[in-house]
C-alpha positions as CSV (number, residue, x, y, z in Angstrom):
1,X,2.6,-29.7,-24.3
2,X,-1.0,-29.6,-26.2
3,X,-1.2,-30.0,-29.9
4,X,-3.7,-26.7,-29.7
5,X,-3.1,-23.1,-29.6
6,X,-2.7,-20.5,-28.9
7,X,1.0,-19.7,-28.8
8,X,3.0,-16.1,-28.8
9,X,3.9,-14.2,-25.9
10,X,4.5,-10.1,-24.7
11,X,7.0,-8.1,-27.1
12,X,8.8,-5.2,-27.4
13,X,8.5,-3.1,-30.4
14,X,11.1,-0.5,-32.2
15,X,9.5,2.3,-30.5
16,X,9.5,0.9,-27.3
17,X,5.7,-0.3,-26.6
18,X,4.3,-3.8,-25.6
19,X,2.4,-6.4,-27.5
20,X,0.7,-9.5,-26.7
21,X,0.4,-11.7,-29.9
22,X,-1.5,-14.8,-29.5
23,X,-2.2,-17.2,-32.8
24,X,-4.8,-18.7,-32.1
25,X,-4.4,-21.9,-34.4
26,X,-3.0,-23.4,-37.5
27,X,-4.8,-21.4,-39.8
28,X,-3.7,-18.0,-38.7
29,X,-0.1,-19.2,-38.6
30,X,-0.3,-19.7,-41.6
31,X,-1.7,-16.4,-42.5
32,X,0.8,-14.8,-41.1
33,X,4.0,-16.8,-42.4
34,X,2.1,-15.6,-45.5
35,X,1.8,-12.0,-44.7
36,X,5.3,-11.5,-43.5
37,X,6.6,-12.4,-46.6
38,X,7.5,-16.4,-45.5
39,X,10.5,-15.4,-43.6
40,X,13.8,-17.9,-43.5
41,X,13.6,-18.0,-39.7
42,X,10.3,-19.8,-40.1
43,X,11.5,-22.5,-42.7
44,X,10.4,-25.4,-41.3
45,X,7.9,-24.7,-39.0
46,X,4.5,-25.6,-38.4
47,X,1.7,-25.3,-36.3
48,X,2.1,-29.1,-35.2
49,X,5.8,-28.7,-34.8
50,X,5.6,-25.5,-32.5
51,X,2.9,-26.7,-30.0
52,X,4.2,-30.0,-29.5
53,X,8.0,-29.2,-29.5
54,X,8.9,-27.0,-26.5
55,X,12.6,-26.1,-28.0
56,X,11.1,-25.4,-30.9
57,X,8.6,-23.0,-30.0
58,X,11.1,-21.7,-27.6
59,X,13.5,-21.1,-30.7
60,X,10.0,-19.3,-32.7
61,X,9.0,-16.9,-29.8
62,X,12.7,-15.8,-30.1
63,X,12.6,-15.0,-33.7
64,X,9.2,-13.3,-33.4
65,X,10.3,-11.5,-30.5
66,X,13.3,-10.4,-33.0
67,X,11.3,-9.6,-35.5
68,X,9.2,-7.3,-33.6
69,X,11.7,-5.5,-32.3
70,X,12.9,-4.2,-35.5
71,X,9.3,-2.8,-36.2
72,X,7.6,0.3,-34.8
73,X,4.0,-1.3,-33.7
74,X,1.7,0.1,-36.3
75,X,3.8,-1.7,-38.9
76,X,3.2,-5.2,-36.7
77,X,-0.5,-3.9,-36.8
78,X,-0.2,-3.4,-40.6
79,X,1.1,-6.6,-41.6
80,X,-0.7,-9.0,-39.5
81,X,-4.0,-7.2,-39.8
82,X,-6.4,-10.2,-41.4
83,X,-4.4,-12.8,-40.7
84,X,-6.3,-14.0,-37.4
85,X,-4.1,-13.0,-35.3
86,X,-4.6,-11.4,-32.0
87,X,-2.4,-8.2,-31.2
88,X,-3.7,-6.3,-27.8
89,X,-1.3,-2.8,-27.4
90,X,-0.8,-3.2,-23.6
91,X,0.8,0.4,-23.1
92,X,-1.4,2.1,-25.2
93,X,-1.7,5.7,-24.4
């Protein structure tokens, strides 16, 4: 696996529409570990960790999948707006 970015993945949001988050480097990760309030299932992690470790960026996509999945997409918009991360609404009406 490459020690570069980007990493995320497709998710499903609370009211049922499809994202595509990519983070696009360390920077941005970090911006929005920030902007989510540093959440517990990140404890641990970083940008090194998650793009060399394949369990462990399997074990991230997971939790980020979980996370979005509780949250309607405008809030995902809202709190990774500025952090450098790239969100694409793929069913966009």
């Amino acid at each position: 696996m490459s020690d570069s970015g980007p990493i995320g993945g497709t998710y499903l949001t609370e009211d049922d529409r499809h994202l595509v988050v990519s983070i696009p480097g360390a920077l941005a990760f970090e911006a929005m570990r920030d902007a989510m309030g540093d959440p517990v299932w990140l404890v641990g992690a970083t940008w090194q960790i998650l793009t060399t470790n394949d369990y462990k960026r399997g074990r991230f996509d997971d939790a980020l999948g979980a996370w979005v999945v509780r949250q309607p997409v405008d809030r995902v918009l809202e709190v990774l707006d500025g952090t450098g991360v790239t969100i694409t609404v793929v069913d966009d009406d």
